[in-house]
C-alpha positions as a printed NumPy array, in Angstrom:
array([[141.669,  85.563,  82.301],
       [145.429,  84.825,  81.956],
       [145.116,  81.465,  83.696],
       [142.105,  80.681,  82.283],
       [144.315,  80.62 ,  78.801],
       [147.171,  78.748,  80.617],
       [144.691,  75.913,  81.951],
       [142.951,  75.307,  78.716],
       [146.531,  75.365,  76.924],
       [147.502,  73.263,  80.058],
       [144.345,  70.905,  78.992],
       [145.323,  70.704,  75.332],
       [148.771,  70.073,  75.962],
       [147.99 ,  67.007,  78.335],
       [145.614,  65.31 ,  75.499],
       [147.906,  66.275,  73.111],
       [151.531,  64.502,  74.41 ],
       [148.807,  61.305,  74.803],
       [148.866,  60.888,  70.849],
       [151.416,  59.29 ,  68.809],
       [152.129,  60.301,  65.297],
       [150.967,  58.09 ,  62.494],
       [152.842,  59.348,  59.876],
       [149.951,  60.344,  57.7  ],
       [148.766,  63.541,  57.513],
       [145.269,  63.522,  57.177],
       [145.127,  61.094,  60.09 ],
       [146.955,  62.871,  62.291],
       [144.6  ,  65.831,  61.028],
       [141.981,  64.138,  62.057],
       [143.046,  62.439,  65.6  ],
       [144.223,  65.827,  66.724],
       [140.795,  67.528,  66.09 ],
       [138.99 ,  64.681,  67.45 ],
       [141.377,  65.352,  70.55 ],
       [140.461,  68.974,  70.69 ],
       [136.465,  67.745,  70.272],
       [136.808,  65.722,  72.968],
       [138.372,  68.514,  75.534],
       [135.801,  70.964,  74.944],
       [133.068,  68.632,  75.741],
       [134.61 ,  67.36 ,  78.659],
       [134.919,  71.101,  79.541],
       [131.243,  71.087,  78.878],
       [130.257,  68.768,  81.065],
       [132.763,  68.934,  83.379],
       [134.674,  66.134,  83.422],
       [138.115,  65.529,  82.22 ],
       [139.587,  64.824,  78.931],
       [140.419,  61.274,  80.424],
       [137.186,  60.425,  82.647],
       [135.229,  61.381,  78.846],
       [137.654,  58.731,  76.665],
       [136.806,  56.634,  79.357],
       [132.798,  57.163,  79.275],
       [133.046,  56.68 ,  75.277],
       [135.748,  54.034,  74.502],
       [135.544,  51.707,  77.382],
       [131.679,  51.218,  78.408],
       [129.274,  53.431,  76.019],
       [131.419,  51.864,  72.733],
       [131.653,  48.292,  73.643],
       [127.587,  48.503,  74.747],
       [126.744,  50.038,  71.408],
       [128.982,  47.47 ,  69.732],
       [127.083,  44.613,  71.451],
       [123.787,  45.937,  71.454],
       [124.459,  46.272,  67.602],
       [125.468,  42.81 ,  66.951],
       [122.885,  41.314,  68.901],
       [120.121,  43.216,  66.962],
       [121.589,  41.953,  63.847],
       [121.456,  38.204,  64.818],
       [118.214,  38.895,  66.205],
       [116.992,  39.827,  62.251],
       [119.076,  37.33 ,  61.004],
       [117.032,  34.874,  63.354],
       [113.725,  36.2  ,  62.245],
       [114.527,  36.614,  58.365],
       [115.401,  32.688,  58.483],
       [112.31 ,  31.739,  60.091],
       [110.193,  33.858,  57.732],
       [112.115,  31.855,  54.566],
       [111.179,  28.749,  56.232],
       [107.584,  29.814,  56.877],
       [106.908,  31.474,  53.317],
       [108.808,  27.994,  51.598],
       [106.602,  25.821,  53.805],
       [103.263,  27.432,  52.216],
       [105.194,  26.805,  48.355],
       [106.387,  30.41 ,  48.021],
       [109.486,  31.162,  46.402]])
């Protein structure tokens, strides 16, 4: 049980020397419980703190990002031609 405690504190403390202070409370509120989000569910499903910012931040992030902005020029493709299409039969 006792190194159980002294791993997870062992976990913590490793994501936690990773973060720089901000200066401003509420951020640094926020960052640190993100941090503390972000080691239990790598406990969870079993990777490490680092593999999981890894998984988010570097591939799953970017590939959201992308898919996201290529959705939206997708509509704004589509919402152009149906202007054109609705002016060329004389609606407004």
């Amino acid at each position: 049980m006792l190194e159980a405690i002294v791993n997870l504190e062992a976990e913590y403390w490793q994501a936690y020397i990773t973060m720089g202070e901000s200066g401003i409370g509420w951020i640094d509120a926020v960052f640190r419980f993100c941090v503390i989000v972000l080691v239990e569910s790598a406990k969870l499903i079993g990777v490490s703190y680092e593999e999981l910012n890894v998984l988010l931040f570097v591939i799953a992030l970017p590939v959201i990002v992308l898919l996201s902005v290529s959705l939206n020029i997708i509509l704004i493709f589509k919402l152009r031609c149906a202007k054109i299409n609705l002016s060329n039969l004389g609606v407004n």
